[in-house]
Each structure stands twice: as structure tokens, then as C-alpha cells.
C-alpha positions as CSV (number, residue, x, y, z in Angstrom):
1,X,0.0,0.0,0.0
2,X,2.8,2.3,0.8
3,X,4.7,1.6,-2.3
4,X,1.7,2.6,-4.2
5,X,1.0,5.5,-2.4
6,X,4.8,7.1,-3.2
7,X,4.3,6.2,-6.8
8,X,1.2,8.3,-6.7
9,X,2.8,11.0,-5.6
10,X,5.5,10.9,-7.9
11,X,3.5,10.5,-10.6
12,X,1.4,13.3,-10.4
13,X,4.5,15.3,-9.4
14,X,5.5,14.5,-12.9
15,X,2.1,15.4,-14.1
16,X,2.1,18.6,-12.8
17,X,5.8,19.4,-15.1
18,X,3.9,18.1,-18.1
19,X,0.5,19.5,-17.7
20,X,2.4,23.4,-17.4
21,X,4.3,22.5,-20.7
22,X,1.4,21.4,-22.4
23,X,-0.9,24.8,-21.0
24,X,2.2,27.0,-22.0
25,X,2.1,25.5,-25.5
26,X,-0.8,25.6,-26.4
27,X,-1.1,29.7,-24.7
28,X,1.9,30.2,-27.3
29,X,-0.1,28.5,-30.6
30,X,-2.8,30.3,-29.6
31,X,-0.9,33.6,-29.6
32,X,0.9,33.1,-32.7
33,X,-2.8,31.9,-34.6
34,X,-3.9,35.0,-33.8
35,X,-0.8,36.6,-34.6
36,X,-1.3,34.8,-38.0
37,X,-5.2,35.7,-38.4
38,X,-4.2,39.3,-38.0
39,X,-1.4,39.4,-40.4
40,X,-3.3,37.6,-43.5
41,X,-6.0,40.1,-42.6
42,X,-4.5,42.7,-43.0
43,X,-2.8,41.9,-46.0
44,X,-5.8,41.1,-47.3
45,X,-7.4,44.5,-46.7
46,X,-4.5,46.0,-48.0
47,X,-4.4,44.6,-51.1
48,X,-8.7,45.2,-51.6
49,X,-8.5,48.9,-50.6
50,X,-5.6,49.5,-53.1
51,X,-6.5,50.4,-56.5
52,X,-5.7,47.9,-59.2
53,X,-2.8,50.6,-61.0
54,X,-0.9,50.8,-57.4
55,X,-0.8,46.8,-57.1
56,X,-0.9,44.8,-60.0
57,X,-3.6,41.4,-59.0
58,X,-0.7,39.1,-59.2
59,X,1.2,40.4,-56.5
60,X,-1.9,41.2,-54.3
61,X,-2.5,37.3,-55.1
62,X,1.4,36.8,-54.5
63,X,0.9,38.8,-51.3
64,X,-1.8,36.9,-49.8
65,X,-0.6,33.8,-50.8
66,X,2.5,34.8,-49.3
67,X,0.8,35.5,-46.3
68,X,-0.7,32.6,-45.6
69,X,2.2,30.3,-46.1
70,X,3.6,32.2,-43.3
71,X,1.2,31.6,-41.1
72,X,1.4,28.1,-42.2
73,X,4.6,28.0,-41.2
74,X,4.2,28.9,-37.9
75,X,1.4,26.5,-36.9
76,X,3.0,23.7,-38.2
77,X,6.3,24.7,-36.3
78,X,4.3,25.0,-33.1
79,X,3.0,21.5,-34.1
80,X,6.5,20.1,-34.3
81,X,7.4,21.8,-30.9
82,X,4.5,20.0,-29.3
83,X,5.3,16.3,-31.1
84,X,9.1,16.8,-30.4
85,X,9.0,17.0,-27.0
């Protein structure tokens, strides 16, 4: 009974480690998708609001696809953080 007892306890010490790197992760992704969300908006309402003789289509297009793939990027970087551990 006892040796269960001090496993207990060191397991949920050990828990308690993994649970604040898993709530600090995900705080960060959700940071950096909003981070993201704001940046391809923008972009996009940039490139709408500017006439067509300022920006030529294919680099608003090249702009928002751009855009995007950054915030791509940085999901699926987040994504390996969390599988790496």
C-alpha cells in the first residue's frame, strides 16, 4: 500500500511538469494563430482597398498567398514543438 502511495505521488509530481508545458504551448499556438489571423488580414485589406494601378492582381495574389504560407509556417512549427518533445 505504501509503495503505491509514493508512486502516486511521484507521478502526479510528474504530471504537474507536463501538464504546465502542455498549457504554455498551447497559450503560445494560440498567440501566434492570432498573430497569424491578423497578419493575412491585413494583407488582405490592403491589397482590396488598393487600386488595381498601385498593385498589379498578381502580387496582391502573390501577397496573400504569401501570407498565408507564413502563417502556415508557424502552426506547423508550433506542431512540431508540441510532437518533439
Amino acid at each position: 500500500m505504501h509503495i503505491s502511495f509514493r508512486f502516486n505521488e511521484m507521478q502526479d509530481t510528474n504530471n504537474m511538469a507536463l501538464f504546465l508545458f502542455h498549457t504554455a504551448m498551447r497559450w503560445a499556438a494560440v498567440r501566434l494563430d492570432t498573430l497569424s489571423l491578423m497578419v493575412v488580414f491585413a494583407t488582405s485589406l490592403f491589397v482590396t482597398f488598393m487600386p488595381s494601378d498601385v498593385i498589379p492582381p498578381a502580387y496582391a495574389a502573390l501577397a496573400l498567398s504569401y501570407a498565408m504560407n507564413v502563417s502556415n509556417v508557424w502552426v506547423c512549427s508550433w506542431a512540431w514543438a508540441l510532437l518533439g518533445r
